[in-house]
C-alpha positions as CSV (number, residue, x, y, z in Angstrom):
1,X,61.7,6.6,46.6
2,X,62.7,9.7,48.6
3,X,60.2,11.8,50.4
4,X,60.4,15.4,49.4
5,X,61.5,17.9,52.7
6,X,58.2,18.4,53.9
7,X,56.8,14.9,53.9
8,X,59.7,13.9,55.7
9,X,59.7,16.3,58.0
10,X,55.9,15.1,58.6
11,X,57.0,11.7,58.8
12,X,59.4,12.2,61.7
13,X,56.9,14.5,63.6
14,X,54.7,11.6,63.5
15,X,57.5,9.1,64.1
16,X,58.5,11.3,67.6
17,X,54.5,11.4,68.7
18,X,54.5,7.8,68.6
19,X,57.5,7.2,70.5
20,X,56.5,9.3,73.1
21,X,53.4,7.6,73.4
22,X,55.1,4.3,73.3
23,X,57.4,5.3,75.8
24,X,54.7,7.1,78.2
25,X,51.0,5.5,77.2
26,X,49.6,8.7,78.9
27,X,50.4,12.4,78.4
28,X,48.9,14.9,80.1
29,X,49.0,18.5,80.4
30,X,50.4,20.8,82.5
31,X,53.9,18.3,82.5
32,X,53.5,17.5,78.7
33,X,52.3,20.5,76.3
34,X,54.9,20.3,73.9
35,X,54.5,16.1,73.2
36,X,50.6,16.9,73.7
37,X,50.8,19.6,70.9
38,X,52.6,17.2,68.7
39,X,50.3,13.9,69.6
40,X,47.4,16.6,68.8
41,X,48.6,17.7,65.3
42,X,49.0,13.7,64.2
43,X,46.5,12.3,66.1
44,X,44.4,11.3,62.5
45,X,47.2,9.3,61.6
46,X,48.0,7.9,65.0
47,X,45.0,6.1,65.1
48,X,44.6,4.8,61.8
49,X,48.0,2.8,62.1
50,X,47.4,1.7,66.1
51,X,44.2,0.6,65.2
52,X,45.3,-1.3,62.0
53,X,48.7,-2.9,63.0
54,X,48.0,-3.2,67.2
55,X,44.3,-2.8,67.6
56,X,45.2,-0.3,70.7
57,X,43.0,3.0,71.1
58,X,44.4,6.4,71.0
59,X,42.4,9.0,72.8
60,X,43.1,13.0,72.8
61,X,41.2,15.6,74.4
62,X,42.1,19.1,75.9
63,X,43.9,17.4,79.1
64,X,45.6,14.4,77.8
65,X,46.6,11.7,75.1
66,X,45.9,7.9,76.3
67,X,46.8,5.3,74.6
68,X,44.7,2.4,75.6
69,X,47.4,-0.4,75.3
70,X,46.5,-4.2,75.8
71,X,48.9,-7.1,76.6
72,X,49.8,-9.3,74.1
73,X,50.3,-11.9,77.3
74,X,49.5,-11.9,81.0
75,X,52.6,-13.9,81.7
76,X,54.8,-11.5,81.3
77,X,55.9,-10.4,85.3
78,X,58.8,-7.7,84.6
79,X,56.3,-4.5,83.7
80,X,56.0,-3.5,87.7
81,X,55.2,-0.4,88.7
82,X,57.6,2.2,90.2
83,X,57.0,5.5,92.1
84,X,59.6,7.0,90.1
85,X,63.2,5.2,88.2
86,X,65.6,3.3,90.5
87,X,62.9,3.0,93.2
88,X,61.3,-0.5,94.1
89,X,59.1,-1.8,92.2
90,X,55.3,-2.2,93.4
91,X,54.5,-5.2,95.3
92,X,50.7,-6.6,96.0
93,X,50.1,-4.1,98.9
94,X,51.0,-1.3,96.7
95,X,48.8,-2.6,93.8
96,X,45.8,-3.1,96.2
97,X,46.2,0.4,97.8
98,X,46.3,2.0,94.3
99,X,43.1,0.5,93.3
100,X,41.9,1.5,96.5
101,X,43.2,5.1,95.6
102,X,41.3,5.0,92.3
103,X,38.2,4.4,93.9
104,X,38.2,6.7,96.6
105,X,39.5,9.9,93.8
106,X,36.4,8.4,92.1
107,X,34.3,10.4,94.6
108,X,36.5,12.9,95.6
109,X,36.0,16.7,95.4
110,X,38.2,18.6,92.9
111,X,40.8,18.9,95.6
112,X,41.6,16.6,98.3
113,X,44.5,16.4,101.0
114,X,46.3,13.6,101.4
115,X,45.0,12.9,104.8
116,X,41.4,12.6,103.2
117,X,42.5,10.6,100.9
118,X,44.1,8.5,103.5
119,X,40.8,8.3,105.5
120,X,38.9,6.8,103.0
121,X,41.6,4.4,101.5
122,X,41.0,2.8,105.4
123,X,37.4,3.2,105.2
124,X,37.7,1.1,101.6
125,X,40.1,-1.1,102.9
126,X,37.5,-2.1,105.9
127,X,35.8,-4.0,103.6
128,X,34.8,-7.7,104.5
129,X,35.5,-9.1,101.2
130,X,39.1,-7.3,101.2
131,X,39.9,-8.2,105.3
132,X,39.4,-11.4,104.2
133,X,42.0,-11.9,102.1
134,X,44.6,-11.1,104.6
135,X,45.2,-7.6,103.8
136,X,44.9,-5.2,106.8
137,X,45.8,-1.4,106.7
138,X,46.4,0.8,109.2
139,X,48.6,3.7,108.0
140,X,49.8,3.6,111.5
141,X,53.1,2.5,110.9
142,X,56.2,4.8,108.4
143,X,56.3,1.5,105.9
144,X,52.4,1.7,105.6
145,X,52.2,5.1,104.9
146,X,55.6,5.0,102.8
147,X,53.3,2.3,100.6
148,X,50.3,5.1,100.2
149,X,52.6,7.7,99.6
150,X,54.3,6.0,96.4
151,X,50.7,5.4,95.4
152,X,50.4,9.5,95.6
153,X,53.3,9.8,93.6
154,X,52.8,7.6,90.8
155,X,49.4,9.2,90.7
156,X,51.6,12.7,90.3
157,X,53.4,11.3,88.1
158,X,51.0,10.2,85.6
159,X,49.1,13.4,85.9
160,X,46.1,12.0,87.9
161,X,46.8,14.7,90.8
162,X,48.7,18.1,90.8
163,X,50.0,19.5,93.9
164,X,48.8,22.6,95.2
165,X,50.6,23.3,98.5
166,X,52.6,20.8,100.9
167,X,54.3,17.7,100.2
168,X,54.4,14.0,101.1
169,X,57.2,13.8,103.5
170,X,55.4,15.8,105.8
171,X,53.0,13.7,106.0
172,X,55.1,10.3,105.9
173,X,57.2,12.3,109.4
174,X,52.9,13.3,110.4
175,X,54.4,16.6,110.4
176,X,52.3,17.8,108.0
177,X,49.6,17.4,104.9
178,X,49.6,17.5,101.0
179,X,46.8,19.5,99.1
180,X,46.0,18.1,95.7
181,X,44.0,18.9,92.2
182,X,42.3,16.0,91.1
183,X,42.0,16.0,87.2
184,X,38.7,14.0,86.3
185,X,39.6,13.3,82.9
186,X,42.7,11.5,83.4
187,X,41.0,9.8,86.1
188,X,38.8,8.3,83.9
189,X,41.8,7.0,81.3
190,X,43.3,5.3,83.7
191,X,41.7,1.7,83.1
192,X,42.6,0.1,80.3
193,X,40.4,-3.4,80.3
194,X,38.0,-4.2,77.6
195,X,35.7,-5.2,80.5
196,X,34.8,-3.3,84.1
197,X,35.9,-5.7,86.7
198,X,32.4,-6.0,88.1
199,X,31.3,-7.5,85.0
200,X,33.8,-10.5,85.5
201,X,32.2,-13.7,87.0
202,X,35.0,-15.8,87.9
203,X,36.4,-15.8,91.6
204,X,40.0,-17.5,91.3
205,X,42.8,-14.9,90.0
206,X,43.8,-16.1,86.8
207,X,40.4,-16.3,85.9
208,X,39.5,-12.9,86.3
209,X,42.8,-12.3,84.7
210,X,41.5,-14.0,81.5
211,X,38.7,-12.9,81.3
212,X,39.3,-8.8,82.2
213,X,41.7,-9.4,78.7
214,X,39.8,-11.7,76.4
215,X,39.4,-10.0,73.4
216,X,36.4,-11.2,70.6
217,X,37.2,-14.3,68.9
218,X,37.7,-13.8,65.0
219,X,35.2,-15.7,62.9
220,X,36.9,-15.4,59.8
221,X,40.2,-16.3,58.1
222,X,41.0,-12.5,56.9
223,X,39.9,-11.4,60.9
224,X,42.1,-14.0,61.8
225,X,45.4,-12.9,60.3
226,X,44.4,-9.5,61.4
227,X,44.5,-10.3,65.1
228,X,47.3,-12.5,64.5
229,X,49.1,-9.6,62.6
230,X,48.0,-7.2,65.9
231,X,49.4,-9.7,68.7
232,X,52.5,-10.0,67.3
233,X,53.1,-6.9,66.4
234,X,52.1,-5.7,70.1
235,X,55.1,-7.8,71.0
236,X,57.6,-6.7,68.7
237,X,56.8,-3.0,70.3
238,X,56.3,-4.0,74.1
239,X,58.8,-6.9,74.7
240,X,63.0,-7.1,74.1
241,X,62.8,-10.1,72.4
242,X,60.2,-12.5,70.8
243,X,61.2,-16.1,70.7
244,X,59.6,-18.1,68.3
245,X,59.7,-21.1,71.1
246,X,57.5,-19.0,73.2
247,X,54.6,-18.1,70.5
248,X,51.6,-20.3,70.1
249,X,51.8,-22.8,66.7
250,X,49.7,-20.4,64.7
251,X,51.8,-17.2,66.0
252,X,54.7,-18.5,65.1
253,X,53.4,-19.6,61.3
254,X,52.4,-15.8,60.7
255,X,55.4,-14.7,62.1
256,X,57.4,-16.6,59.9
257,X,55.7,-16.1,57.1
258,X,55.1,-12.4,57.3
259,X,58.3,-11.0,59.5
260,X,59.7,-8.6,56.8
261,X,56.2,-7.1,56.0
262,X,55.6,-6.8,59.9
263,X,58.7,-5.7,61.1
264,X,58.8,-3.3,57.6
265,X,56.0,-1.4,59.2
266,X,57.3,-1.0,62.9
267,X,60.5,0.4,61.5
268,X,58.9,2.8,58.9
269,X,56.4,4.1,62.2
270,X,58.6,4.3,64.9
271,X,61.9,4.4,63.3
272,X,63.1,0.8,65.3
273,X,65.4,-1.4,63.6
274,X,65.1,-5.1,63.3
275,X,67.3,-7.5,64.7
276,X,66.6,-10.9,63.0
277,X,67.6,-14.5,64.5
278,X,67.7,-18.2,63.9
279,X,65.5,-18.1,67.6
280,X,63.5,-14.7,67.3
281,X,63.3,-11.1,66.7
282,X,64.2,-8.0,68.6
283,X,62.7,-4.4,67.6
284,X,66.4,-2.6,68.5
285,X,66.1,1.4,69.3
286,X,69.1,3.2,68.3
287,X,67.9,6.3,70.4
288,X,67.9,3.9,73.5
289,X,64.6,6.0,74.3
290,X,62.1,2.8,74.3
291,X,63.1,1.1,76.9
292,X,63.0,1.0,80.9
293,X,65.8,-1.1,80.7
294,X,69.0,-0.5,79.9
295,X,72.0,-2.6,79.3
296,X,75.1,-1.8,79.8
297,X,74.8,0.5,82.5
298,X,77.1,2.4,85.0
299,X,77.2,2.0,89.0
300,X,77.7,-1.3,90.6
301,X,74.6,-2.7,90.0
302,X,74.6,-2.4,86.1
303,X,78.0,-3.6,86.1
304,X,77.2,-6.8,88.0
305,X,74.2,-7.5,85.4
306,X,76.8,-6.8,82.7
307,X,79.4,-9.2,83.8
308,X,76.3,-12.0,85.1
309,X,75.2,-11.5,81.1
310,X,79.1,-12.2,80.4
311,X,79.7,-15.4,82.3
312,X,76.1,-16.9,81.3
313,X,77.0,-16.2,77.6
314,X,80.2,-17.5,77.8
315,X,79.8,-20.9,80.0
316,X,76.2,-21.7,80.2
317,X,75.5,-24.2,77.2
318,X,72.4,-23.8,75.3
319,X,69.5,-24.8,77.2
320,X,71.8,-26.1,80.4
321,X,69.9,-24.7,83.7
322,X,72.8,-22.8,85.6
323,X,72.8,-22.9,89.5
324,X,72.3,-19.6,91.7
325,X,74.9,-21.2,93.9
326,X,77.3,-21.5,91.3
327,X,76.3,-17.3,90.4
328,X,76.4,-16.1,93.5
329,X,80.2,-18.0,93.9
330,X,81.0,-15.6,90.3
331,X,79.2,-12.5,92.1
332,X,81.2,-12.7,95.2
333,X,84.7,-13.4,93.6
334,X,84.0,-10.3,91.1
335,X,83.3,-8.0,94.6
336,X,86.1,-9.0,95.8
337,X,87.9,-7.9,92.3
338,X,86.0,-4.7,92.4
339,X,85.5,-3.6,95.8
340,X,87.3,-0.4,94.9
341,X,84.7,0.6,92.0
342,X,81.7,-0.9,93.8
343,X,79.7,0.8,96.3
344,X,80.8,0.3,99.8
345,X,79.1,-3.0,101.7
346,X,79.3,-5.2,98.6
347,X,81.7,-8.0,99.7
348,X,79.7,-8.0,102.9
349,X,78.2,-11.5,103.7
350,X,74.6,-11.8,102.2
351,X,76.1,-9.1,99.8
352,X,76.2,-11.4,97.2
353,X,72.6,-12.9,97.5
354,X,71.1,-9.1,96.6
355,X,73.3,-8.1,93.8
356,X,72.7,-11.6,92.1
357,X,68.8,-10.6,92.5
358,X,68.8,-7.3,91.2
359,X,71.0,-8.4,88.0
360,X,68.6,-10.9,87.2
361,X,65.7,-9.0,87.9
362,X,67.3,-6.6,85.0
363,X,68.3,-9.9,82.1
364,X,64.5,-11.8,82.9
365,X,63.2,-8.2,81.8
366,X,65.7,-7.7,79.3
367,X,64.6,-11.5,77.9
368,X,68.0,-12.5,78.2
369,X,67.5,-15.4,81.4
370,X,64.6,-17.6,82.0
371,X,64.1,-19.3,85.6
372,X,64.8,-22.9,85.1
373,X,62.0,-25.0,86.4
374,X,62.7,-26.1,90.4
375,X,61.7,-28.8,92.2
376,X,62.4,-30.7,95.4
377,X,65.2,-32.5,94.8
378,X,66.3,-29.6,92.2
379,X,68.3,-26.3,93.3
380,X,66.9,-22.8,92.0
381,X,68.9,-22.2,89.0
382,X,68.6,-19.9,85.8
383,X,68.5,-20.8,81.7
384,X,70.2,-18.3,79.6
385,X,68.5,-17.4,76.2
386,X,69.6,-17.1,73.2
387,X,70.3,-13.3,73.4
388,X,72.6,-13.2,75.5
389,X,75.3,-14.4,73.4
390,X,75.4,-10.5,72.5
391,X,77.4,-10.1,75.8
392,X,80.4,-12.7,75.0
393,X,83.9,-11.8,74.8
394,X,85.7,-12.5,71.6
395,X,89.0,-14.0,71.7
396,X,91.4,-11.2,72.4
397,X,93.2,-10.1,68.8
398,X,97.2,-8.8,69.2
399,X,97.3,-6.1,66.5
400,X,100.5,-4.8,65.5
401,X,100.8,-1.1,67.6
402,X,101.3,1.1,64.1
403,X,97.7,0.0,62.8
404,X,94.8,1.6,64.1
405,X,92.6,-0.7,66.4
406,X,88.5,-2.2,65.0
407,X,85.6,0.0,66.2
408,X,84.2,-1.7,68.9
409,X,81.2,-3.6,67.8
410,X,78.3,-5.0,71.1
411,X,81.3,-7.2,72.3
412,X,84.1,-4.1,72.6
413,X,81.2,-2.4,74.5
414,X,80.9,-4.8,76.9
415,X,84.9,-5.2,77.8
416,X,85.1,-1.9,78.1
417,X,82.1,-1.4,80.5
418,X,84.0,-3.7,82.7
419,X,85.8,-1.3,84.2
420,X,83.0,1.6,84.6
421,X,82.0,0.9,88.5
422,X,81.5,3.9,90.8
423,X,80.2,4.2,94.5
424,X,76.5,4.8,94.0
């Protein structure tokens, strides 16, 4: 049944104030009024489906719009933080100074420099229990401050700190200061656990991992299905692909059983489109909006991830772990073929080694390459899943010049992307 203009002009409102929160779990003001205003207007609705199909909590107030996501797993190593897009991703250090950050904004005045806020991320960091881990700051040093500095920016980023005067490269040179708003409120969104980490008892990592996401065990078949129905559907919206072989027994039963009504209501709410297989399901965006990820892509890098995908769709049999050896060999050949289009450095030695890492980095977080398990006597070597048969060539077709030529379906795309390298 059709919707008449306006209720489908209210459908698609609400459609675009999901995405957005999908795409950016926080929204604040000041850098977000008009998807604020929007989020606002909906926010009735908002909740009622998050908290029905994903059991994630949507907050809205005067500064900001949180969505209170949690994790469908804790296995899943390709969501790392990033002071802003093509920069590196956060490493431990970075992750410890943020928290660090956190607490020291915690007790900050409404404005603080970054200096202060420097000061007492050292004074924090002097803490027995911390030193004795290994972790020792100093700020002395560029890198170090270069670490607290993409801390600051992320912060700005997310709306946790406004700058008022200065700027962060002064201060990474020491020839100068930053002055910063701190907003409270958004402060205080920040955390998204079930528990405060002081509550948690166990000492070892993935321990207090476990137990900072448990969530309250269902006690009844119908509260059952609905946590089953949440998890999965948390997956469909937060991860490229879900592969039956990776659910749990009982996952993978509901999925089954329940896909079209499941996947029915993602589409109808945030306007995805499903991608069915034999092995899984994919939760495809036809915006290319919803994702931190994409594939193909220009500039050298995306094009050695492209033609990676290629060869591992093409010669890597189901299942077969393939050797980095054996892709570093491909990678190296193929600079050689592009040097021209690539970036300068690339056929280099050692060249190889890094452009191999940073195309796998981008297929494990597209879900299209597993690491194969290693061992002693085993080299390090990669699995291909099976989604990344979307990136095999066809078998070239001779057409006869007078006819006009197919549309190019996901395999035209990625022949023609072959030959889209640049310098950057």
């Amino acid at each position: 049944m059709e919707l008449d203009p306006l209720a489908a002009e209210s459908r698609a409102a609400r459609r675009r104030a999901l995405r957005a929160l999908l795409a950016r779990p926080l929204r604040t003001a000041g850098t977000d009024d008009e998807v604020l205003r929007l989020i606002r207007r909906h926010a009735p609705e908002l909740r009622e489906w998050l908290a029905a199909e994903t059991g994630w909590r949507l907050v809205v107030d005067a500064e900001s719009a949180r969505l209170f996501k949690t994790v469908a797993t804790t296995a899943e190593a390709t969501y790392p933080a990033r002071d802003g897009k093509g920069k590196a991703p956060f490493g431990r250090r970075r992750y410890v100074l943020l928290c660090l950050a956190l607490s020291v904004l915690e007790a900050a005045d409404a404005q603080v420099t970054l200096g202060r806020l420097a000061e007492g991320v050292l004074v924090a960091a002097s803490d027995p229990e911390l030193t004795a881990t290994g972790l020792a700051f100093t700020l002395g040093r560029r890198d170090e401050r270069s670490d607290l500095v993409a801390v600051v920016r992320l912060l700005l980023s997310l709306g946790l700190l406004e700058r008022v005067a200065g700027d962060e490269d002064a201060y990474l040179s020491q020839a100068g200061d930053a002055l910063y708003d701190v907003h409270r409120r958004v402060l205080a969104s920040i955390l998204t656990g079930a528990r405060g980490a002081s509550t948690i008892d166990a000492t070892e990592f993935e321990g207090r991992l476990a137990e900072l996401t448990a969530e309250p065990v269902p006690d009844t078949d119908d509260l059952r299905n609905r946590a089953l129905r949440q998890r999965l559907t948390r997956r469909l919206l937060d991860e490229p692909v879900v592969y039956y072989d990776e659910l749990a027994d009982d996952e993978r039963a509901y999925l089954v059983g329940q896909r079209h009504a499941i996947t029915r209501r993602v589409e109808e709410a945030t306007g995805l489109a499903t991608e069915m297989r034999a092995e899984g399901i994919a939760m495809v965006d036809p915006d290319d909006e919803l994702t931190d990820v994409r594939m193909p892509e220009q500039r050298t890098d995306g094009h050695v991830a492209l033609l990676v995908a290629e060869y591992l769709a093409e010669r890597a049999s189901a299942g077969q772990p393939v050797p980095l050896a054996r892709l570093r060999t491909y990678v190296r050949q193929q600079a050689v073929e592009h040097a021209s289009y690539w970036r300068r450095g690339v056929t280099e030695p050692g060249a190889d080694a890094e452009l191999l890492a940073t195309a796998l980095d981008k297929l494990r977080a597209l879900r299209l390459v597993a690491d194969a398990p290693s061992g002693p006597d085993e080299p390090a070597a990669v699995v291909a899943r099976p989604a990344i048969a979307r990136y095999a060539l066809d078998a070239p077709t001779i057409r006869d010049r007078q006819t006009d030529s197919a549309p190019a379906g996901a395999n035209g795309r990625a022949r023609s992307a072959k030959n889209k390298g640049d310098r950057r």
